[in-house]
Backbone as numpy.savetxt, mean C-alpha at the origin, in Angstrom:
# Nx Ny Nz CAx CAy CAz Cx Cy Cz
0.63 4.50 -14.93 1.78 3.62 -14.98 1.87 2.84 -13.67
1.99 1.83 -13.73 2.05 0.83 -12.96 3.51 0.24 -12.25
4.35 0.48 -10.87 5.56 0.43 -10.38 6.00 -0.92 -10.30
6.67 -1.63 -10.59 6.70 -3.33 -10.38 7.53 -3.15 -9.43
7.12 -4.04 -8.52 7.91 -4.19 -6.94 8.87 -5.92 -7.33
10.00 -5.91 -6.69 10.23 -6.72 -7.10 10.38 -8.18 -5.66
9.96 -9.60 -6.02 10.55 -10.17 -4.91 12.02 -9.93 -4.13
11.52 -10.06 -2.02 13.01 -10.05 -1.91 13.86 -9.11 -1.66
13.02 -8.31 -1.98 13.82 -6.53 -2.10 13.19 -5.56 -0.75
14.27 -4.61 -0.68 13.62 -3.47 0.39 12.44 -3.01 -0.09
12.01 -2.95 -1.13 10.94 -2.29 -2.04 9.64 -3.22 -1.25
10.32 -4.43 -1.55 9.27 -5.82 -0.97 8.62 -5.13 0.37
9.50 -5.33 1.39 9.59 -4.83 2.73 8.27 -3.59 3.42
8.96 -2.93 2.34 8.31 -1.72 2.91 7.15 -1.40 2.24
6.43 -2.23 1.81 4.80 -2.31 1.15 4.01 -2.84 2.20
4.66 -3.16 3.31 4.06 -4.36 4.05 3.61 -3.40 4.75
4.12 -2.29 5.49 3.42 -1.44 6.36 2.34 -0.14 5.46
3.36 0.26 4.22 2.00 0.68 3.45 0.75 -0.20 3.04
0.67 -1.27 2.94 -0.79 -2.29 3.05 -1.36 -1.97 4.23
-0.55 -1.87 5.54 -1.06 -1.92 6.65 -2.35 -0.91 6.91
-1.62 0.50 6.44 -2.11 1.29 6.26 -3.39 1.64 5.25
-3.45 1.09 4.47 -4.42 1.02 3.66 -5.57 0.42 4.10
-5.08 -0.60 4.98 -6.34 -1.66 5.11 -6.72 -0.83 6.33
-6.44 -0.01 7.43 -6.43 0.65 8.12 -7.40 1.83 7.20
-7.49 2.41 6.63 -8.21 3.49 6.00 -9.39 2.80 5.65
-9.47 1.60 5.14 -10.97 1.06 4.26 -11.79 0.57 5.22
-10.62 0.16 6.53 -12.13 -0.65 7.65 -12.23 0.48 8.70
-11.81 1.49 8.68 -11.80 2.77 9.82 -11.86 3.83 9.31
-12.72 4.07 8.31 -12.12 5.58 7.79 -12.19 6.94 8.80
-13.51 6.14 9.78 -13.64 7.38 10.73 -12.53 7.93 11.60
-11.57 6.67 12.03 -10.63 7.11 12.53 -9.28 6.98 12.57
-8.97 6.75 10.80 -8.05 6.88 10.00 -7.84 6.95 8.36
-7.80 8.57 8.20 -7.92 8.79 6.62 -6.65 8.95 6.22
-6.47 7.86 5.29 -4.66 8.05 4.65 -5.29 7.54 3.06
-5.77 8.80 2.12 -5.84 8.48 0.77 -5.18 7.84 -0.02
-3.87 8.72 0.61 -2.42 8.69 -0.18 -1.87 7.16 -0.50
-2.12 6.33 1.17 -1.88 5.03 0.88 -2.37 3.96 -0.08
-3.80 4.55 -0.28 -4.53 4.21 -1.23 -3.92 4.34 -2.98
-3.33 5.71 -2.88 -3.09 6.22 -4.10 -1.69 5.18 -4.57
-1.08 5.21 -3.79 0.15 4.49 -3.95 0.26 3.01 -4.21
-0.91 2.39 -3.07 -0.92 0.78 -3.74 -1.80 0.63 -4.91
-2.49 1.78 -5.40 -3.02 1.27 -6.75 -1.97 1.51 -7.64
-0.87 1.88 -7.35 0.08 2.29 -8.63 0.69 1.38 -8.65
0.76 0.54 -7.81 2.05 -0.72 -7.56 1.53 -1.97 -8.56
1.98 -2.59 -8.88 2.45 -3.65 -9.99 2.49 -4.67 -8.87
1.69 -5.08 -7.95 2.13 -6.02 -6.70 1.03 -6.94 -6.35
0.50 -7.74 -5.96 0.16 -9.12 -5.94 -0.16 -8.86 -4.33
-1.13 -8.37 -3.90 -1.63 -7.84 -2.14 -2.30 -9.31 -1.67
């Protein structure tokens, strides 16, 4: 199931530092493993 984030919203907001994090895991994994962040923006309904 897929979470729809909506424009505009705190929801909006606070994806911005979970992206951060993500992109942080895929170009560093050596010296930053956060799956979870991974797990979470594939669930999102969001437009990266």
């Amino acid at each position: 199931m897929k979470y729809h984030i909506e424009k505009n919203t705190v929801q909006e907001t606070l994806v911005i530092p979970l992206f951060g994090r993500l992109v942080c895991f895929e170009r560093f994994p050596e010296l930053f493993s956060d799956p979870e962040a991974k797990r979470i923006c594939d669930s999102l309904d969001y437009d990266f």
